[in-house]
N, C-alpha and C positions, 0 to 999 in steps of 0.2 A: 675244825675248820671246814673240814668237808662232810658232804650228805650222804648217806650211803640210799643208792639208786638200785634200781632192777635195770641187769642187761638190756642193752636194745639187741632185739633181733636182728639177725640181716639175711639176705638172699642168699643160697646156696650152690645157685648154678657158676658154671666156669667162663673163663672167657678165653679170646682168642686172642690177635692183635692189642698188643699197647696199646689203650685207650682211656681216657678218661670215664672213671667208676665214680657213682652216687651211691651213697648209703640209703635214702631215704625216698622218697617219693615228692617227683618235682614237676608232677605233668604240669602246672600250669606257670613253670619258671618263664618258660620262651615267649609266654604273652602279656608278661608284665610290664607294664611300662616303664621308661627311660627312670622316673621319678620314684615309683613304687621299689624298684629294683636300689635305686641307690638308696632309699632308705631302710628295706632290709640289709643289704650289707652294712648300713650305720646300724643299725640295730645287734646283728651280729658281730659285729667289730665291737661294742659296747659290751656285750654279753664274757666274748672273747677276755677283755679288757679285767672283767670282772674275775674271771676265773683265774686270772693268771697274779693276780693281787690280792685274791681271799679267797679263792677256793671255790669248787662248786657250788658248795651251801650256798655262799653268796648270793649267786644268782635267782635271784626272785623276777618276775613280771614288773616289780615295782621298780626294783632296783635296777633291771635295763633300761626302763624308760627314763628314770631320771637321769642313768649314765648318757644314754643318748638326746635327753632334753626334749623327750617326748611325751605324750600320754600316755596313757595305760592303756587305753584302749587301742592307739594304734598296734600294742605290742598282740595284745588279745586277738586283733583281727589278723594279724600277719602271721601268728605260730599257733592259734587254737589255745594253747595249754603250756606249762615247765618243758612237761614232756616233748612236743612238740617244738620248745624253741633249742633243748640241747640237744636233739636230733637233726635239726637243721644247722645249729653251731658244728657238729660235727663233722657231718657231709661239707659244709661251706668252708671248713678248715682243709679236710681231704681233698677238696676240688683245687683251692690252693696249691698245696704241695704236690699233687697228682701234676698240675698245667707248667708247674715249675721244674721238678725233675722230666720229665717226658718234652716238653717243650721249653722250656725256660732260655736262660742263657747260660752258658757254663761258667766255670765247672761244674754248677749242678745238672745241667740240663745239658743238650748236645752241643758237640763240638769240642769236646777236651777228652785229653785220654783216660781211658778206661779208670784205671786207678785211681786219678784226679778227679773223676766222678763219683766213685767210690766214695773216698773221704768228703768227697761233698754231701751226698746224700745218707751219710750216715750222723753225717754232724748234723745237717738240718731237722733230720730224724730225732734226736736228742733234744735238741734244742724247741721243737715244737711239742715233744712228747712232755719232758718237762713243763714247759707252758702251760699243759693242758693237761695233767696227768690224773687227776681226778674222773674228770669227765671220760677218758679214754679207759678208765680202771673201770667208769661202770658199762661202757660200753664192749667189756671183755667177752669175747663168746665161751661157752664150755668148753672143757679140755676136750670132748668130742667134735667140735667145727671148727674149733680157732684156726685150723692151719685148711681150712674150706672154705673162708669166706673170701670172695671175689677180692675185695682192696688189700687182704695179708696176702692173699697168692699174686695179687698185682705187684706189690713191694716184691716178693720174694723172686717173680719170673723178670723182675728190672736187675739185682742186684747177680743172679743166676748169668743174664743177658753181658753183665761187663764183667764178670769172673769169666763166661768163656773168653773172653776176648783179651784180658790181662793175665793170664794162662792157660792156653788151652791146653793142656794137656791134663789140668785138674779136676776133678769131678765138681764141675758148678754147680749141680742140683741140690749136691749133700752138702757142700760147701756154703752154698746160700743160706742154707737154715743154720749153719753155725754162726753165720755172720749175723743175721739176724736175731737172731737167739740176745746176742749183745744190745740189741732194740728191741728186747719185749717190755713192755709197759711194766709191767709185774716185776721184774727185773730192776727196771728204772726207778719203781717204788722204794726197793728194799737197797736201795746203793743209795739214795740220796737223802731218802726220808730218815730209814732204822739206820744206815752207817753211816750217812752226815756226808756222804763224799761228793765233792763240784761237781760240778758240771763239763768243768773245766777237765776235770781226772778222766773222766768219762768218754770225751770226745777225743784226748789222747791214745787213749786206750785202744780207741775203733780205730785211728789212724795209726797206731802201731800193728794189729791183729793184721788190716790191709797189706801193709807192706809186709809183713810176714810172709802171706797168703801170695802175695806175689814175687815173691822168692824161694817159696817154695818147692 
């Protein structure tokens, strides 16, 4: 069902402040117009669509356009290339889930307690990773950066962020990577794919570990 891809690279520098992170390169997003713009996200919505119903391989140039009831060429002109449109599917999925936990409305996003954020953003985590596990499997960095790339260290310093706050007296930092460890893609592979288990198993599981973690 699925293609096997080469890693996408990504940026190695650190960041500072919670902020909304990009995988990819989008200097000329802010000056596309109202039209152009919503038809890339139809486009990327269609791509999205496709992955989560057949797999990466699916995704062909051809095959988004007629998901999205377009031409091919419009697809051609807006991503260049495969490469280029599941580089863009990705980032545009991360932009997503970046504006939703960090601003959204809660419980995923602010305004609910710590914990209750917790279980939200872990379940959403699942639930998209799932969706998209393919694509996220090729875009896995080497055992050498994985835990250096700017969007895991962003997950890792939000989740770090409401563990101080729903025990502070527990070490968030080492805490965080345990928690996350439970949302590594690779992880997510081998629980749903080779041992068949829900989805359903899964997101209990992260809401049981939470509450643990906060009686601890």
């Amino acid at each position: 069902m699925s293609a096997v891809l080469p890693p996408f690279d990504g940026p190695e520098e650190t960041f500072g402040e919670p902020r909304l992170l990009q995988l990819g390169p989008a200097a000329d997003e802010p000056c596309l117009r109202a039209d152009a713009a919503r038809n890339r996200a139809r486009l990327l919505d269609a791509a999205a669509r496709l992955i989560a119903e057949h797999g990466v391989g699916a995704v062909t140039m051809e095959a988004v356009a007629a998901a999205a009831d377009v031409g091919k060429g419009t697809v051609f002109r807006r991503f260049g290339d495969r490469t280029g449109l599941l580089m863009a599917l990705l980032d545009h999925s991360e932009r997503k889930f970046q504006a939703a936990f960090l601003g959204g409305p809660p419980p995923l996003g602010p305004g609910a307690p710590p914990v209750a954020r917790l279980r939200a953003f872990g379940t959403a985590m699942l639930r998209r990773t799932v969706g998209e596990l393919d694509l996220q499997l090729a875009a896995e960095p080497g055992a050498h950066r994985r835990f250096l790339v700017p969007v895991r260290r962003l997950h890792h310093g939000h989740v770090a962020l409401l563990l101080r706050e729903a025990a502070p007296d527990a070490d968030a930092e080492l805490l965080a990577h345990t928690l996350m460890g439970h949302l590594d893609p690779v992880l997510i592979h081998h629980l749903t794919r080779q041992c068949d288990l829900p989805l359903a198993r899964l997101e209990a599981a992260w809401c049981d570990l939470v509450e643990r973690v906060k009686k601890a």
